[in-house]
N, C-alpha and C positions, 0 to 999 in steps of 0.2 A: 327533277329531271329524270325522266324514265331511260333506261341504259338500253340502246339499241344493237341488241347480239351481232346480226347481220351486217351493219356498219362496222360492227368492230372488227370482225372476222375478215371481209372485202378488204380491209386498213393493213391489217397484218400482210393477206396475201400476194397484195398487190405489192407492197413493199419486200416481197421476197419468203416470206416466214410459208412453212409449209402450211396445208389446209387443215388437216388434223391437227399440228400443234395451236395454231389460231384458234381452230374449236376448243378445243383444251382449255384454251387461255380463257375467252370467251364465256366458256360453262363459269371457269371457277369466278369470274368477273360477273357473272350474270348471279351467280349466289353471294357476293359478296355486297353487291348491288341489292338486293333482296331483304339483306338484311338490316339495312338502314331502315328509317322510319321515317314514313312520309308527313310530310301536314297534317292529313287526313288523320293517321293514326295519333298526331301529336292533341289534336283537337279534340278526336275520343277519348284519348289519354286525362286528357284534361276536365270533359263533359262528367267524364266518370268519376273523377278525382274531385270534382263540385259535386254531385248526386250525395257520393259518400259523405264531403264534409257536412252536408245538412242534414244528412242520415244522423251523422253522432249530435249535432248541435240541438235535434231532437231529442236524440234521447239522453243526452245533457242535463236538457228542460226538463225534461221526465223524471229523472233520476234527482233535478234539485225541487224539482215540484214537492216530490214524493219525502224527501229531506223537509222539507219545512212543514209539510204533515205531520211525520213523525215528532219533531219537533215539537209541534206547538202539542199533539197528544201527550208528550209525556212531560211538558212544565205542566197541563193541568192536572194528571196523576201527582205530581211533586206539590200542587196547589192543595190540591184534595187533601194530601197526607198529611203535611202542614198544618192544613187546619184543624185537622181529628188531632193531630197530637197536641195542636195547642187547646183545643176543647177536653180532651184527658187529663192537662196539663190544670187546668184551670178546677177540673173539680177533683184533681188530687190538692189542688191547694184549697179548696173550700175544706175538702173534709178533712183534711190536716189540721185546718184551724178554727175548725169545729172540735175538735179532739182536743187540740192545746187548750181552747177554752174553757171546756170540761174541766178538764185537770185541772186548770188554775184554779177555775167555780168549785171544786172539788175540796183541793189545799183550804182555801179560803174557809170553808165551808170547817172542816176540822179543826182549823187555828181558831175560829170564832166558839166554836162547840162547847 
């Protein structure tokens, strides 16, 4: 409902109120009026307030995208390391017991002597 100054000021003075205090009244009525928020702006309010939330829910995506990249690169570093340690693993125990066998062949070898 747009506030119609002129109407309100005519209302005052017809009813008696002086012309400058009716303007007075009027101005501050007329910025009080001003400051409410129309439809219009409720609708922008709004337009803008949807823009933005698809703005984040992008980059949301982005950001879990990029999360499950990360992700899966560093279980295949953790795959990788894994398995070198278990292939270190495996010919620490060959040549471990290749050594004990030794020895034993070794003992053996003196006790028969």
């Amino acid at each position: 409902m747009a506030f119609d100054k002129g109407k309100f000021i005519s209302d005052f003075t017809q009813s008696g109120m002086e012309e400058a205090q009716a303007e007075l009244l009027g101005d501050k009525q007329a910025d009080m009026f001003g400051q409410f928020s129309t439809k219009q702006d409720l609708a922008e309010l709004r337009r803008d307030m949807n823009e933005q939330t698809q703005k984040m829910r992008l980059l949301l995506d982005d950001v879990q995208s990029d999360m499950k990249q990360a992700e899966a690169k560093l279980e295949w570093r953790l795959n990788q390391g894994f398995a070198m340690i278990s292939r270190e693993f495996n010919v620490l125990v060959v040549s471990n017991t290749t050594v004990i066998v030794s020895v034993i062949g070794f003992v053996v070898f003196l006790f028969r002597g």
